[in-house]
N, C-alpha and C positions, 0 to 999 in steps of 0.2 A: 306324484310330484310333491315333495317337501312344501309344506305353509310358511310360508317367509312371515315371520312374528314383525310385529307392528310395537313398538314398546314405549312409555313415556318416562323420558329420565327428570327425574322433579320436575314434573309437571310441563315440561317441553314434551309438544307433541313433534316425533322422530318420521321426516320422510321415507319410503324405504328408494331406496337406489339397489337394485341388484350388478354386482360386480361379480359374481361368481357362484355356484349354485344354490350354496350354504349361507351368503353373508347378505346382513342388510346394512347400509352405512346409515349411521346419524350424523347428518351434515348439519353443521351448525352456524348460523348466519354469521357469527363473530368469525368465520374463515376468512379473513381480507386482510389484503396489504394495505399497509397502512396508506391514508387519504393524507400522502405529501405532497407536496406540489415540488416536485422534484425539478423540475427546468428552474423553476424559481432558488431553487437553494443551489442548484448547482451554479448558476450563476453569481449566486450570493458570493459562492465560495473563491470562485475565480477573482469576482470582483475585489474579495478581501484579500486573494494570493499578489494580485496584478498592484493592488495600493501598499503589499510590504516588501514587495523586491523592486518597487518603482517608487515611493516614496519620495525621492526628490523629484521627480516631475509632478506626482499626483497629489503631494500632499496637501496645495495649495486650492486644490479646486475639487477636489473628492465629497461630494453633499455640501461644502461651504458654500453662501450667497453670494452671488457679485452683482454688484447697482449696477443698473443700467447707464446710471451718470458717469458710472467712473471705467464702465464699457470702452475701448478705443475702439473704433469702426477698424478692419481690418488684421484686428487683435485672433491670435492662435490659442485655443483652450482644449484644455485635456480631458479628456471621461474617460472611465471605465470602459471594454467594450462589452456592449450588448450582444450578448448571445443568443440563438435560436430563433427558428422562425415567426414575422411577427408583418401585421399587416400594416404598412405605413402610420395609418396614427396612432399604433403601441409603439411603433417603435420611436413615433418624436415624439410621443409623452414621454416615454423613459428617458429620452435623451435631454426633453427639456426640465426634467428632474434633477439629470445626473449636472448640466452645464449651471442649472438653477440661477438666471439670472433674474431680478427682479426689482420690483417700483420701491418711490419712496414707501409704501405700502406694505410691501413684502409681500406683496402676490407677482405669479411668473409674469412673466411679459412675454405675450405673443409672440410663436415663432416658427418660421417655416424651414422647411431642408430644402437641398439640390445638390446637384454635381453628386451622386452615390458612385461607389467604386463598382467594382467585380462581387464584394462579397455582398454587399446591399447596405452598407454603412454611408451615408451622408458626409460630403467632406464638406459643405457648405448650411451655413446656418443666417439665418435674416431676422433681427427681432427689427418688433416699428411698436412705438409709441411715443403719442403724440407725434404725432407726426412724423417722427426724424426716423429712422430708420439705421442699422449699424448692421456689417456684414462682419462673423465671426470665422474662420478656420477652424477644424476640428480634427483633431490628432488624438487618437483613440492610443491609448495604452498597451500596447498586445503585451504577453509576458513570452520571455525570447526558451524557444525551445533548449533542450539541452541533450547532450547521448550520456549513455546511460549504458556501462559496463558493467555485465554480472561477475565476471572475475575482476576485481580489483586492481589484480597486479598490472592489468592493463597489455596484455602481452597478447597477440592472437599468433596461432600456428596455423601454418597449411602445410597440406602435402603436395610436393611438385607436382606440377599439371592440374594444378586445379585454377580452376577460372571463374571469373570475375571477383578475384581476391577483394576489391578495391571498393566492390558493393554488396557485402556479404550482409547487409543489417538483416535481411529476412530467413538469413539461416545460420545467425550465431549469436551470442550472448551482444550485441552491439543494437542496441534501439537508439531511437528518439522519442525527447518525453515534450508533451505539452500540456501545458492547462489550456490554453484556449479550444473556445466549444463551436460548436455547427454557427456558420454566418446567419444574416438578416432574412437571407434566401431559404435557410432551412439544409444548406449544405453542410454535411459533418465535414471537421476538420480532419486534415490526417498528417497528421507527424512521420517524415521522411528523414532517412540518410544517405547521403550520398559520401565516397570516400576516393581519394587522389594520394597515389601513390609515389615517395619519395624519389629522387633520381637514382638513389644507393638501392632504392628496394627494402630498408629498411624499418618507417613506419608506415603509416597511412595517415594522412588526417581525415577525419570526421565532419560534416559540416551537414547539423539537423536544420532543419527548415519543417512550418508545416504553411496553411494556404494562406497565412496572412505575412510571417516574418523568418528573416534567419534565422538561423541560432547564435551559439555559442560553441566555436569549434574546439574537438578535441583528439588528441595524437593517439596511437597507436603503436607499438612496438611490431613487427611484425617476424615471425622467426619460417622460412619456409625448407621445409625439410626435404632433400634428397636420398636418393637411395645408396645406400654404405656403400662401401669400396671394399666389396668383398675379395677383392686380390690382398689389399691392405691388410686385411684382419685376418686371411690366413697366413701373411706371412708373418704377423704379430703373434699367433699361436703357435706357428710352426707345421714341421709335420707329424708330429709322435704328441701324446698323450698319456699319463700313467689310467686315464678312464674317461671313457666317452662323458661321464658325467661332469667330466674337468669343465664342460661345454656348455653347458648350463648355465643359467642365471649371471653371466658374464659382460661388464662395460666397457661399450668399445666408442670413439671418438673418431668421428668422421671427418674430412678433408678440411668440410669447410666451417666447422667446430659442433655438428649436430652431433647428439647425444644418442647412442641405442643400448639398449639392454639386449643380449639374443639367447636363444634357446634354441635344440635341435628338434625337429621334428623329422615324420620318417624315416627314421633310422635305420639301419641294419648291420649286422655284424657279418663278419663272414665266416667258414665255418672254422676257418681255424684260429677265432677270436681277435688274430692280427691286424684289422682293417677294420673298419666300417664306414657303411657311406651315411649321410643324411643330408636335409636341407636346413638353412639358418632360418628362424623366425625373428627378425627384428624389427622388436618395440621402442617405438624414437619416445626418450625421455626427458626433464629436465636438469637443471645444475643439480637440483636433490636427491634424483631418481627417480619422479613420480612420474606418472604415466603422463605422456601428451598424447590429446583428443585437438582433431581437425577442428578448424572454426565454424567449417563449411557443412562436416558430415555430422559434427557429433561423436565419431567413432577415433577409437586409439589408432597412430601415423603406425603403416606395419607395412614391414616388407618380408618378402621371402628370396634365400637366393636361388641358384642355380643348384645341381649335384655336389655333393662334399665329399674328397676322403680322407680319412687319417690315419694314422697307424696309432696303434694299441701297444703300449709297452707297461706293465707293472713293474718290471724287473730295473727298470732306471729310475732317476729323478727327475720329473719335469715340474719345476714349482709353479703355483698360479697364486699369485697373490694379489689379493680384493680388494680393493678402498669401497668404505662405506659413508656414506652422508651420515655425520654424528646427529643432525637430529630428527632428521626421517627415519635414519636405519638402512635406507635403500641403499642398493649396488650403483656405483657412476662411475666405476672406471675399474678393469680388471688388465692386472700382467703378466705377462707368461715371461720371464725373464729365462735365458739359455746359458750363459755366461759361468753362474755361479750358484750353488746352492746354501748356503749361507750369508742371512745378510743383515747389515747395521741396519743403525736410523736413518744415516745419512744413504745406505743403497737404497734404503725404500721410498726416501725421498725422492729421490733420481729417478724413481721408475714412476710419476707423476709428470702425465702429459708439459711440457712447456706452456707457460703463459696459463696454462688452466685456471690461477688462481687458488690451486685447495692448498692446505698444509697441514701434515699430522696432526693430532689434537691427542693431547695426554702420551703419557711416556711408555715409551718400549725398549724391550729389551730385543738382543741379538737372536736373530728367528733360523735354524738349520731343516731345510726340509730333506723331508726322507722317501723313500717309495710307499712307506705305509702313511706319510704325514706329509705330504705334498702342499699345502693347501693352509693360508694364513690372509686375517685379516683385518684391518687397519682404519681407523675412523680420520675422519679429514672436515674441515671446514675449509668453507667459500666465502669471501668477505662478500655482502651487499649491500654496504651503504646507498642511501638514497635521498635524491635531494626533492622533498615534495614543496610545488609551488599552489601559493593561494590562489584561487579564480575568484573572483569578484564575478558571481551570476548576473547582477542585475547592469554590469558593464564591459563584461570581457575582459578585463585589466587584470594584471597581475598583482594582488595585495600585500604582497608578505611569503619569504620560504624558510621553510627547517629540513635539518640537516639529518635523519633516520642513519642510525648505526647499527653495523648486527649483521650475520651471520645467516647465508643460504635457507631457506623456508624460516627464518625464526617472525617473528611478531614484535613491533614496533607502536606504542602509543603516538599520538600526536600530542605534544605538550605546549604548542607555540603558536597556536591558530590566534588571527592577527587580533589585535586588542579592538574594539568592538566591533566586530564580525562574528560568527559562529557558523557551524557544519552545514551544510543544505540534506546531506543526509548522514546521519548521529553513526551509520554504522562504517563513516572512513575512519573515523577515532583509533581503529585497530588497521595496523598497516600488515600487510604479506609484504617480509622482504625479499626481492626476485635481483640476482645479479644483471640479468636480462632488461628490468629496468631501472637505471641507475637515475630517472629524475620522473615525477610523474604530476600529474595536475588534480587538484582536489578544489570543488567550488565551495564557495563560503557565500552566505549572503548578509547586509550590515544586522547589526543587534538595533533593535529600538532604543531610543534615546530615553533617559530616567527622567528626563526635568518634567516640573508639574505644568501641564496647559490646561488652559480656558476654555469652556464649550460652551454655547447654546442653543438648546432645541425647541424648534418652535413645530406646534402639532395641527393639524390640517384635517380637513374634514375630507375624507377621501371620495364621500358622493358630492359635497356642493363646492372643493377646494377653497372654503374659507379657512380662516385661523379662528381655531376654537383653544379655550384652555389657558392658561399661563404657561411661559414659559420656562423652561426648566434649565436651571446653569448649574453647573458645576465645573469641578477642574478634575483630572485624571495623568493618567501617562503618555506619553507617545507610544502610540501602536497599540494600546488596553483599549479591550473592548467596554463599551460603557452603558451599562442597560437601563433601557428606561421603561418608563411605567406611565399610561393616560391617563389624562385628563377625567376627572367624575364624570360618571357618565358617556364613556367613551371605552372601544378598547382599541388596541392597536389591528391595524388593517391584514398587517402579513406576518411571515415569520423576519423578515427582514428589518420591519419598525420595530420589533422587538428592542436593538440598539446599534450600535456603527463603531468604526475603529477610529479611534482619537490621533490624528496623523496634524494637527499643525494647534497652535498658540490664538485664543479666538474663533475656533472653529464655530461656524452657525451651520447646526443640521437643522433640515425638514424633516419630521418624521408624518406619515397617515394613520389615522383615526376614522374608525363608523360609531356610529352610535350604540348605544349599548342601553337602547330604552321598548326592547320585548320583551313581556311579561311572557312567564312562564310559572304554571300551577300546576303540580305533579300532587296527586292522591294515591297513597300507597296505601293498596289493600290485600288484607288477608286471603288466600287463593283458598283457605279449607270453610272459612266464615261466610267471605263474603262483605266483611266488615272492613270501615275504614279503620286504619291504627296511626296513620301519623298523614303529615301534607308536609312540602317545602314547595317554597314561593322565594321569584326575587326577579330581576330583569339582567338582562346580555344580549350582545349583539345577534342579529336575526342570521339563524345556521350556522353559530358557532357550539361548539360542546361543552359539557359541563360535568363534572363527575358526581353519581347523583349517593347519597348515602341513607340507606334501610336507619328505619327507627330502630331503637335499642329492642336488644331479642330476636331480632326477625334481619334474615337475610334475603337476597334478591332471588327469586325463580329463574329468571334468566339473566345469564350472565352477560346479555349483549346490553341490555336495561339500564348498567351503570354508568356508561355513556350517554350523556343524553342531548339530542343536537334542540335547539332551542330553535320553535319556526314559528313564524308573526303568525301564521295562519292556523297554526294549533294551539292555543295558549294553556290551555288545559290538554292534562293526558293522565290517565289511570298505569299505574306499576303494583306489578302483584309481588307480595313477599310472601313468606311459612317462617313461623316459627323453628327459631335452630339452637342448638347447643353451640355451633362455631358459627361466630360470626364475626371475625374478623379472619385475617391470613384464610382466606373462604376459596379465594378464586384460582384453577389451576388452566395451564394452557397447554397439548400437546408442541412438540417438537416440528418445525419445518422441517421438510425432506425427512423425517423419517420413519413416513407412512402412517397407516391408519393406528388410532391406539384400541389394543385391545381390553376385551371387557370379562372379569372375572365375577364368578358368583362368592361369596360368605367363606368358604371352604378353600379358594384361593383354584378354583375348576377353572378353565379357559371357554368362556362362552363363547361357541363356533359361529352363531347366528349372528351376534350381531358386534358391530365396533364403531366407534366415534371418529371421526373425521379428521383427517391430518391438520394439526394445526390447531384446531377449534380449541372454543372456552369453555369452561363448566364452572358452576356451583360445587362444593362438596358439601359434605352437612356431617362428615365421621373421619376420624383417621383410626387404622387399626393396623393390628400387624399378625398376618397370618401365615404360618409358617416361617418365620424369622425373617418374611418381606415385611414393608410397610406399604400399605394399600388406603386407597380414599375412596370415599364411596359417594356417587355420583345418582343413584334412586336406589329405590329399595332392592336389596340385595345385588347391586350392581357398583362391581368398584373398578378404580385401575390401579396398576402399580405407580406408586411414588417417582421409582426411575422410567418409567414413562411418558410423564409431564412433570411441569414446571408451577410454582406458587407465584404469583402477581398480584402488584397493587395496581390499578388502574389509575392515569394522571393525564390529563390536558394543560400540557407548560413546552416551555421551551430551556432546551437545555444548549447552553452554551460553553464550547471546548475553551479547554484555559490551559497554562504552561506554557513553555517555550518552543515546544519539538510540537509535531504532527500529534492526536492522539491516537491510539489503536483503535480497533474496533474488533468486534469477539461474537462470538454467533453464540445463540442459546445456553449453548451448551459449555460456555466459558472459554471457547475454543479459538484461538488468536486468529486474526481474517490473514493472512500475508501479504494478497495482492490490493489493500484496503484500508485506509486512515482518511481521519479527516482532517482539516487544517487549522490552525490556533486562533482562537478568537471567530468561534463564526457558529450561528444560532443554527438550532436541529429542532422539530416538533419534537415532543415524545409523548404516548401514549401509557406505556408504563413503565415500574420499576421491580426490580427480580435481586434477590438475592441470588446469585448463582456465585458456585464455588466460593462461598465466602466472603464474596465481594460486591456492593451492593453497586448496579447498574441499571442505565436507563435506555430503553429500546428507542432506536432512530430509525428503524428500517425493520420490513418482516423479519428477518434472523440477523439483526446487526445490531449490537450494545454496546453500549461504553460506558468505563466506570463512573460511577460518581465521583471519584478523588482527580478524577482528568477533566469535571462540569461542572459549573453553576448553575441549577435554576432558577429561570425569570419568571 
């Protein structure tokens, strides 16, 4: 049996984990997702979604004060909703946060809940002081779901006989989207659609809902396809052919205006080349030509028919002349005209279905088909003007429409979205024009207002809820986020006192504050000596972290070290450094998901025995480049490759998104998230910052970054 080596990478002793018979892992305690308090921000974020598409109801009572005196007994107030499961008195301390009523004093006033619904929200609220007592109404904010089409054009196809057209959301591009999160109870929410079909049969409406509110309804084109009229289409070809392949890639128009492309399959000639049979394949397409896929299957609408025959003639003329969509390219309609073999512009016109809509594009001259030259073909446009109407998300109302011009599959900008409004999402900007739908719905939600407001924050001592500190005013924008900073001696409690959205004129925010008076003595010593070489000392709040930094020359031994959480009960702690040539740009981090990093010797060998831990941190102390790679070296004669891990600075802050739109977010590897942003103006921990790809960014999540040009750090 193989000795499984035991090895120390600068001065970390390496557990061995056997995975396999050769390998031993170096697991490294810096392997962790990061310590976010994820319920808490993800409610942040709602809460800041729910106060910018509802701003006229919330703006007035979102973190601002209301006296008690100027209370009316049976008065209705609005909060944010509290999300996620909580035991009754978190949940009426956050409530009596969010309603924040209070004395001439400016401490809360006493207050109890009742009457809760289904989801565990309190509709009834009782403050009493001095004696008097006032009952409030509480009308929670929901944000109204919405549906959410992954084709644009907004048009769904089926194939006849398919069923429950009307409630396809669970197996076609047609969702429902909600920010609101799991109830009081701990019950997830679930965002539903349900869909009612037109008396014509022609759209559907939409109508999302999830377990607290309606949505906001939206239409559907609906296009339902039957199977061709293959009596029709052979008498549209006739019976003679100059070649079975006349039969091919050929558009044909169905009764009731459906669109197919067909092709012969099974075929056979007979022997005396005169005949052949086959069966039609046809693919139902659209005004363009491009393929139409079921809403239901996923799969291209196809039919096949019956037996085929035709006669075979080379020795005649039978012309087939093709219209092509000018900016697909695609086939939409083919003619087998009998009549005549030479023809104008004006014959060719003529042989264009009635009412279709296309009409030649660019000039032609007079076409003679021949039995070697049968075969000619024609480009055409489709007008598809459209008339897109504004939605107003945050009302359902109709805000504003423009009028899109243009031509079957072309592209259309939006130039006219209503004057303080903007996109709900940046990618309707670019319109698919579709003759199919001639008017279609895009939501907009209002733009924040530029005028300068007034704010003040008064800070709170979150273990004894006194008012510690002065207060802090300044003025801002409507809807800017506004960060602030505690009091000496103090730091802020969450990532949420970080700072709040400036939503009214006068606003008085509460922020929380702990104290920030634990001493902490860290003595950094030599790991090869034994000696001390430097000390840092100073005070912070008790288990909060601090990023700690090596005296000049000497780097950290271990990389989990530079974090350092500060605890009342250790106030002293010893940190060992060594002596380095790099000491700064020092620390690297493998890659999430993609597996263990392996470990080379000097010579640029693949050591079989052993690898470091997905994910983990290291010290480096060399960079070198062997064999035209560039490798780092992690202990003596032990490196890894460059493209293997990543360089980081380590950071305890909070970074907050800024700009107008959602920002992205990007995993490690610089790699855009898709199904993943986060929303404008709303505070994230980060632990550190990376240069990747060029662009320097702050981690919020174990593989999720965002730029710095989309943050500010508080």
């Amino acid at each position: 049996m193989k000795k499984i080596k035991m090895i120390a990478l600068t001065g970390i002793l390496l557990s061995s984990t056997i995975l396999g018979a050769n390998t031993t892992v170096a697991q490294a305690s810096s392997n962790k997702a990061l310590s976010v308090d994820k319920t808490e921000i993800a409610n942040n974020v709602i809460q800041v979604i729910n106060e910018l598409l509802n701003s006229s109801s919330t703006a007035s009572n979102v973190n601002s004060q209301m006296k008690f005196s100027d209370l009316e007994d049976g008065q209705t107030m609005y909060a944010a909703p509290i999300f996620g499961q909580k035991t009754d008195t978190q949940f009426d301390n956050v409530l009596q946060g969010e309603l924040n009523v209070v004395d001439s004093n400016e401490q809360l006033v006493p207050m109890t809940t009742s009457n809760k619904d289904s989801n565990g929200f309190p509709k009834t609220v009782k403050y009493t002081l001095n004696g008097v007592t006032k009952t409030v109404t509480v009308d929670y904010n929901f944000a109204k779901p919405i549906v959410s089409f992954t084709n644009n054009s907004q048009i769904m196809n089926f194939k006849d006989g398919d069923t429950g057209i009307e409630n396809t959301a669970e197996n076609s591009d047609v969702k429902a989207i909600s920010s609101n999160g799991a109830d009081a109870n701990g019950k997830e929410n679930t965002a539903t659609v349900s869909g009612t079909m037109s008396s014509d049969g022609k759209t559907v409406t939409f109508t999302p809902k999830d377990n607290y509110i309606t949505g906001i309804k939206a239409e559907r084109t609906v296009n339902t396809y039957t199977a061709p009229n293959w009596t029709k289409i052979k008498n549209s070809v006739g019976g003679t052919v100059n070649d079975l392949n006349d039969l091919n890639d050929i558009g044909m128009l169905n009764d009731n205006g459906n669109m197919y492309l067909l092709n012969t399959i099974n075929s056979k000639n007979s022997e005396d080349g005169k005949t052949a049979t086959f069966d039609y394949k046809a693919t139902a397409i659209d005004t363009a030509g491009n393929t139409v896929k079921d809403a239901i299957s996923g799969e291209p609408i196809t039919y096949t028919s019956g037996n085929q025959t035709i006669n075979i003639d080379s020795s005649t003329v039978h012309p087939v002349i093709t219209f092509k969509d000018k900016n697909s390219g695609n086939v939409v309609y083919t003619a087998f005209p009998k009549d005549k073999t030479t023809f104008t512009t004006e014959d060719v016109e003529g042989l264009l279905p009635e009412k279709s809509g296309y009409a030649l594009s660019g000039n032609y001259g007079d076409f003679t088909a021949t039995s070697n030259n049968n075969k000619q073909t024609y480009y055409v446009t489709k007008s598809a003007d459209t008339t897109v109407n504004y939605i107003d998300i945050t009302t359902g109302n109709n805000v504003g429409s423009e009028e899109l011009q243009g031509n079957e599959g072309t592209s259309a900008v939006l130039t006219n979205v209503p004057e303080n409004y903007k996109l709900v999402n940046q990618s309707d900007i670019l319109q698919n024009l579709s003759s199919l739908t001639p008017s279609k719905n895009i939501y907009v939600k209002p733009k924040a207002d530029s005028n300068s407001l007034n704010y003040t924050v008064t800070f709170r001592d979150k273990t004894t809820g006194k008012v510690v500190g002065t207060e802090s005013k300044g003025t801002g924008d409507f809807g800017s986020y506004i960060g602030v900073t505690a009091p000496d001696g103090y730091a802020l409690a969450t990532v949420i006192d970080h700072g709040f959205i400036l939503l009214k004129n006068d606003q008085k925010v509460t922020k929380y504050v702990v104290a920030a008076d634990t001493p902490y003595n860290i003595s950094y010593v030599d790991q090869d000596t034994g000696e001390e070489v430097g000390t840092q000392s100073g005070k912070g709040a008790n288990e909060s972290k601090i990023v700690l930094k090596a005296p000049t020359g000497y780097a950290f031994v271990n990389a989990d070290d530079i974090n350092y959480t500060i605890d009342k009960d250790t106030p002293t702690s010893t940190v060992y450094v060594q002596k380095s040539d790099q000491t700064v740009d020092n620390i690297v981090s493998g890659y999430p998901h993609n597996g263990n990093i392996k470990i080379y010797d000097g010579n640029g060998k693949l050591n079989d025995d052993v690898v470091l831990s997905e994910g983990s941190s290291w010290i480096i102390d060399k960079t070198v480049t062997i064999n035209g790679a560039e490798y780092y070296r992690v202990a003596t004669n032990e490196y890894v490759k460059a493209s293997d891990v990543y360089k980081y600075t380590p950071l305890q802050t909070v970074a907050v998104t800024n700009g107008t739109n959602v920002t992205p977010v990007y995993n490690s590897k610089g790699q855009l998230i898709i199904d993943r942003a986060l929303d404008v103006n709303t505070p994230w921990y980060t632990d550190r910052s990376a240069t990747i790809r060029g662009k320097k960014m702050y981690r919020v999540a174990t593989d999720e970054w965002i730029k710095a040009s989309d943050s500010t750090l508080r």
